[in-house]
C-alpha positions as CSV (number, residue, x, y, z in Angstrom):
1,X,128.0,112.5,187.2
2,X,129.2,112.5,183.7
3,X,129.8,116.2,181.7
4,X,129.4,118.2,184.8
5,X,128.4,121.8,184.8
6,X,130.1,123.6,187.6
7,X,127.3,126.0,188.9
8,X,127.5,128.5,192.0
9,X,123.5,130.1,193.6
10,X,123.1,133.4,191.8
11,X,120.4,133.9,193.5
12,X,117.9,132.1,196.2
13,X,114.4,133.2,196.2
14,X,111.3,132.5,198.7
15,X,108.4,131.6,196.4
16,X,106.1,130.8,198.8
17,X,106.4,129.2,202.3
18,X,106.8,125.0,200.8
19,X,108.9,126.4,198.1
20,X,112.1,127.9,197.1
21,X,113.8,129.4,193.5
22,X,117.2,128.8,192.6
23,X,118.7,130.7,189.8
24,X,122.1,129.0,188.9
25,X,124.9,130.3,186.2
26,X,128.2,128.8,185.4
27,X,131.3,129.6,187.4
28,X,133.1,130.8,184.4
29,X,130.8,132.8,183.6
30,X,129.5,130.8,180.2
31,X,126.3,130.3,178.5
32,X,124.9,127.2,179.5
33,X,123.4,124.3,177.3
34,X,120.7,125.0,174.9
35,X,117.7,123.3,176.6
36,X,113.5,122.9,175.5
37,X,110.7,122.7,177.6
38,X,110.3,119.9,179.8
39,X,113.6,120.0,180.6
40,X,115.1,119.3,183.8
41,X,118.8,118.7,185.4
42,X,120.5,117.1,188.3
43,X,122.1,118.3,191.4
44,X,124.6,116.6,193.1
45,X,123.9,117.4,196.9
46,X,127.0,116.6,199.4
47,X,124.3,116.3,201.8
48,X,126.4,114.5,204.0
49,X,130.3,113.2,204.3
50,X,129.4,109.8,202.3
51,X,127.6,109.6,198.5
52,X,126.3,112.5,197.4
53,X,122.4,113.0,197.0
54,X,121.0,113.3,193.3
55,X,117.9,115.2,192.8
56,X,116.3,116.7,189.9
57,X,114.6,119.9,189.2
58,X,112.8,121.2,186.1
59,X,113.8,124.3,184.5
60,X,111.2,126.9,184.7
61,X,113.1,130.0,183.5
62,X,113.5,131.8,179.9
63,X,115.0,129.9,177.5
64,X,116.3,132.4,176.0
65,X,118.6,133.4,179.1
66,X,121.3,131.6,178.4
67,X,123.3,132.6,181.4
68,X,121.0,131.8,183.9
69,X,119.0,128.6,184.8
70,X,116.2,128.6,187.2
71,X,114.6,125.3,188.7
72,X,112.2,126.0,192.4
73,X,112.3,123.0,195.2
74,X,109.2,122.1,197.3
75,X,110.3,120.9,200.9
76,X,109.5,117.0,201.3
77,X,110.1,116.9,205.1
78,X,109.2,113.1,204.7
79,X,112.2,112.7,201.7
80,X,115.3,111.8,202.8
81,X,116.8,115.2,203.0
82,X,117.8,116.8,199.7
83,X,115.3,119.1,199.4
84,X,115.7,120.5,203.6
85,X,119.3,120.8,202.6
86,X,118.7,123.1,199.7
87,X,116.4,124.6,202.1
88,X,118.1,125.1,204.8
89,X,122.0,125.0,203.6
90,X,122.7,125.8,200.8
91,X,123.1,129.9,200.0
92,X,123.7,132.2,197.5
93,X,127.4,132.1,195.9
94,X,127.5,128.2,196.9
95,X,128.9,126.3,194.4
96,X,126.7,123.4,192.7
97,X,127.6,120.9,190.6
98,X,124.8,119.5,187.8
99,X,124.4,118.0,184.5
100,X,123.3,119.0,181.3
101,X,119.6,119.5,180.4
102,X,117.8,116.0,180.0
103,X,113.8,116.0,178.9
104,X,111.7,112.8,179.9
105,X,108.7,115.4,179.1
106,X,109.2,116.9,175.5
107,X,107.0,119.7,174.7
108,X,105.7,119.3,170.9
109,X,104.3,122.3,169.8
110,X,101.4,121.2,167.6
111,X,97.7,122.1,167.6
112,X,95.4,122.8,171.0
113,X,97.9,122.5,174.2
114,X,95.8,121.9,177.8
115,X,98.4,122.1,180.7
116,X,97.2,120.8,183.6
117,X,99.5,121.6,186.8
118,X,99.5,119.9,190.4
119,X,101.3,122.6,192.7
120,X,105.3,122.4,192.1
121,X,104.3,120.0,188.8
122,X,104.0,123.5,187.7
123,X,107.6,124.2,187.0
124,X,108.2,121.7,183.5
125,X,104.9,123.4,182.5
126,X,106.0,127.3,182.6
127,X,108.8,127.1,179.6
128,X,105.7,124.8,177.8
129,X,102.9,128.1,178.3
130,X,105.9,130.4,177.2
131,X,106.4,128.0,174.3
132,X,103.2,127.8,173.2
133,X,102.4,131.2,173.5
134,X,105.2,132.2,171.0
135,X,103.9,130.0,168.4
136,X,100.4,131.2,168.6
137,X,98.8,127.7,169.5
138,X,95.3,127.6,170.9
139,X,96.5,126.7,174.7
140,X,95.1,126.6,177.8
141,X,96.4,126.1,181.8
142,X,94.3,125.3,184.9
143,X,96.7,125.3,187.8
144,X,95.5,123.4,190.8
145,X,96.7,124.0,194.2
146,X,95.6,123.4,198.1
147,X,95.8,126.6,199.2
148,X,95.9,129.9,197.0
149,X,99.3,130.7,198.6
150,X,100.8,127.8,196.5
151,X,100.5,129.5,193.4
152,X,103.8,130.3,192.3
153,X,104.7,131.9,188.9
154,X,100.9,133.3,188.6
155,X,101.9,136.3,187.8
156,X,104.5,135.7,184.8
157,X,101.7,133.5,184.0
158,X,99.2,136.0,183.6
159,X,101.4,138.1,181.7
160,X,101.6,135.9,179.3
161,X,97.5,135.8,178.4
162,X,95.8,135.5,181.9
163,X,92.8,135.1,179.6
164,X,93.8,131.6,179.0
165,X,94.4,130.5,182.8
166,X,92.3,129.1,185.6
167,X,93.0,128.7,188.6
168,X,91.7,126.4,191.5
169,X,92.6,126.3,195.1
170,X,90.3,123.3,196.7
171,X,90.7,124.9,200.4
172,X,88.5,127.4,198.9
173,X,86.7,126.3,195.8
174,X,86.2,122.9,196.7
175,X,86.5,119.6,194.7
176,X,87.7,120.6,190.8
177,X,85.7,119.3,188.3
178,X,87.8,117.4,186.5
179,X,85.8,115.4,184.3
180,X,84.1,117.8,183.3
181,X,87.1,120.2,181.5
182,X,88.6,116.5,179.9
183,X,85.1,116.1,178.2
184,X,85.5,119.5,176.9
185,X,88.4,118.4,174.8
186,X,88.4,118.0,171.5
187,X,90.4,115.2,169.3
188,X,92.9,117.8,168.1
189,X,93.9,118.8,172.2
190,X,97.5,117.4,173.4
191,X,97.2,117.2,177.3
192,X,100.5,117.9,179.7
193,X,100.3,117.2,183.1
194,X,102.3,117.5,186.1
195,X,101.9,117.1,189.5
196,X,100.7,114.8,192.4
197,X,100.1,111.2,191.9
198,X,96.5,111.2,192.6
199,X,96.0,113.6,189.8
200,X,98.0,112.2,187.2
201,X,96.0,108.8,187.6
202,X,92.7,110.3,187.7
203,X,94.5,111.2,184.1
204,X,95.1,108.0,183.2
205,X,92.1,106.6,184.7
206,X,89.3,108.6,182.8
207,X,91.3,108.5,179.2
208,X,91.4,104.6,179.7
209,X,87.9,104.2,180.9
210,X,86.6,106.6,177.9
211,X,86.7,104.3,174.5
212,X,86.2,107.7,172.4
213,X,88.5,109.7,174.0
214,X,90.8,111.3,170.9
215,X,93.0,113.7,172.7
216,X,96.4,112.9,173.7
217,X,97.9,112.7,177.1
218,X,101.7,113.6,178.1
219,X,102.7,112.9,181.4
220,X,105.9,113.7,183.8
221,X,106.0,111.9,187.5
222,X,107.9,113.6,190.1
223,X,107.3,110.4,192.1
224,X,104.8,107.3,192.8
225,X,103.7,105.8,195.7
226,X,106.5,102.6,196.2
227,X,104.8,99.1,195.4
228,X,107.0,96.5,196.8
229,X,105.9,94.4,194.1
230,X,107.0,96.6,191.9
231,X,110.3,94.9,192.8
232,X,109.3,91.5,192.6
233,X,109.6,88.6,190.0
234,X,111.6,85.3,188.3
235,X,115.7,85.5,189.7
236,X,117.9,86.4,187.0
237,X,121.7,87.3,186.3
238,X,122.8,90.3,185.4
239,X,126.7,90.4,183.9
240,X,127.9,93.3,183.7
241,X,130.8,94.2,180.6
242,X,133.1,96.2,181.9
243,X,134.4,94.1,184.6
244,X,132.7,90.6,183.3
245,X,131.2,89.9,187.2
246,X,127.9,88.6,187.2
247,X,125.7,88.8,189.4
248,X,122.1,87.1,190.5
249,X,119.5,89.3,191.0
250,X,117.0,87.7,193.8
251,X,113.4,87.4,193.3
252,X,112.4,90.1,195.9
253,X,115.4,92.3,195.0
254,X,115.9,95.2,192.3
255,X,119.6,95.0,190.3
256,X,120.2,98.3,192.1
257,X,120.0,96.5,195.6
258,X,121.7,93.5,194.0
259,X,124.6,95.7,192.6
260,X,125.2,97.3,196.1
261,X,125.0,94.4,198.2
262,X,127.9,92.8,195.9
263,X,129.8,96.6,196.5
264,X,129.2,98.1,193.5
265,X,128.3,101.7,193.4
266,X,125.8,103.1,191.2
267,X,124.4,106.4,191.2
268,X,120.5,106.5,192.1
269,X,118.3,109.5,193.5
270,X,114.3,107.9,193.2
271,X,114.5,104.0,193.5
272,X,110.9,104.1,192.0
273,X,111.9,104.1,188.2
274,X,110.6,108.2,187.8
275,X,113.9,110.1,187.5
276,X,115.7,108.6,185.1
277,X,119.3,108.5,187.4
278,X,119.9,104.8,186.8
279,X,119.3,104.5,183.4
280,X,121.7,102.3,182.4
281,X,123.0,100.9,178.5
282,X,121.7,97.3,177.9
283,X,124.0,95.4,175.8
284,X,122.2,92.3,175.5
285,X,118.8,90.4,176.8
286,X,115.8,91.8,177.3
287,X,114.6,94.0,179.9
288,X,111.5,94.0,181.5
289,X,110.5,97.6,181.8
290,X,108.6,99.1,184.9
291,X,109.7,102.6,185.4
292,X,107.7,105.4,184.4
293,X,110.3,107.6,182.2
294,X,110.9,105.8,178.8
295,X,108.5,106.1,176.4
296,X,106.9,102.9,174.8
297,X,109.0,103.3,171.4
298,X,112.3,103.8,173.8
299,X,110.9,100.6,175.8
300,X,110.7,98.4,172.3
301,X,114.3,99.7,171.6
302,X,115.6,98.0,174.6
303,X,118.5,100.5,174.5
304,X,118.3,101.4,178.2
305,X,116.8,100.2,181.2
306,X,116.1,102.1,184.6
307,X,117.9,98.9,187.0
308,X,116.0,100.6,190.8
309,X,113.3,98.8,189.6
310,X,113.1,97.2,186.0
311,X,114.0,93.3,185.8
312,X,114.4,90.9,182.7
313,X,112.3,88.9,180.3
314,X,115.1,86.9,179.4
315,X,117.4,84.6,182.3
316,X,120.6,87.2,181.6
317,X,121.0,91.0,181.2
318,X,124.4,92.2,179.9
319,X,124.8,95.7,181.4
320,X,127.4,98.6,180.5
321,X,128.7,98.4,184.1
């Protein structure tokens, strides 16, 4: 992990029984990086005696704290442990090492704001509410959530302008209507979403399947679904520069698997193309791009690449390896 920020637990909070706040300051007591909404950072997690685990976590806190950082963790008991460790392990006054503040999910403070949150895809959208609220935009939230006890940072939120907030918990009210609050938008309405799959491609769907649709829609995946095919395609080599070994990448195999089953280590967390831990300089060729983290003017730059599951146009890629 390049430029890391050695952290110890400040302070370990139970938000609600699925989730968990950590609120992290340097161990030399420092200010920490200046960071924006949308923000989030990795942990390295010595989960185990071999490679560390990388996971990443939004920042939810103030902004203006700038010797504290706060991220919260839901428990994934399916995930392949990272987030039961942080659970279960890790304790206040444990040291942590992360990185500095990366944003795959900038906030741009400009005209109507309509936050949509999934559960835990709550967390990027807190600093955005706070945001907004300072510059005296015309925003709005609706939180969804399973059960009402999922709701975590209500209460800040409301004390922001509970005026502006709905809430929605479907094991008591039911389906959410979401159709009808997008055709409530107007064309001057940016919309930022978080949260599970299924909603964020009900997103997607309806502002694809609407021709008149003028609002905009800004989205941050905490993960997808794996397709096996999103793997798949032509062979290709990949060289990388620093050491001049190529290496051919199979048709059913990602560079990432490639890379390891030749013994080279990179550092991954996802290996679904959503957290941005792979992202790797291209030096030459051109990458065919099927990760959900760059944005389409970072994808026509072919400056970076995300290798767990992108492949290439072109029959080489010259990586900064």
């Amino acid at each position: 992990m390049q430029q890391t920020l050695q952290t110890r637990v400040l302070k370990k909070t139970r938000l609600s029984e699925r989730v968990v706040g950590l609120t992290l300051g340097l161990q030399n007591g420092a200010e920490f990086p200046v960071w924006e909404p949308g923000a989030h950072i990795e942990l390295e997690l010595a989960v185990s005696k071999g490679e560390p685990l990388y996971r990443h976590y939004s920042l939810c806190g103030q902004q203006a704290n700038s010797r504290e950082w706060q991220i919260a963790v839901l428990r994934e008991d399916s995930g392949r442990g990272g987030s039961a460790y942080i659970h279960d392990v890790l304790q206040e006054g444990d040291a942590l090492a992360v990185s500095p503040p990366k944003n795959h999910f900038p906030f741009a403070a400009d005209k109507k704001c309509f936050f949509i949150a999934g559960g835990i895809g709550i967390t990027p959208i807190v600093p955005m509410v706070q945001a907004a609220a300072a510059a005296g935009l015309d925003w709005h939230l609706l939180y969804l959530a399973r059960n009402a006890a999922d709701f975590i940072f209500l209460q800040e939120l409301q004390q922001v302008d509970g005026a502006r907030i709905t809430t929605h918990a479907s094991n008591q009210d039911g389906l959410f209507d979401l159709e009808a609050a997008l055709k409530a938008l107007d064309e001057h309405t940016t919309v930022y979403s978080c949260g599970p799959q299924a909603l964020l491609n009900a997103l997607e769907s309806y502002q694809q399947e609407q021709a008149d649709i003028a609002w905009q829609l800004v989205l941050e995946r905490f993960s997808v679904q794996a397709d096996p095919g999103l793997l798949q395609g032509k062979s290709f080599t990949v060289t990388l520069q620093k050491s001049g070994k190529s290496v051919v990448v199979a048709s059913d195999e990602s560079i990432l698997a490639a890379l390891k089953r030749e013994g080279i280590r990179v550092k991954c967390s996802c290996q679904n193309g959503t957290c941005g831990t792979c992202e790797t300089v291209v030096i030459s060729g051109q990458p065919e791009h099927r990760d959900f983290v760059l944005s389409p003017q970072e994808r026509q730059l072919n400056e970076t690449m995300m290798i767990c599951v992108s492949r290439a146009v072109s029959a080489e890629l010259v990586l900064d390896l």
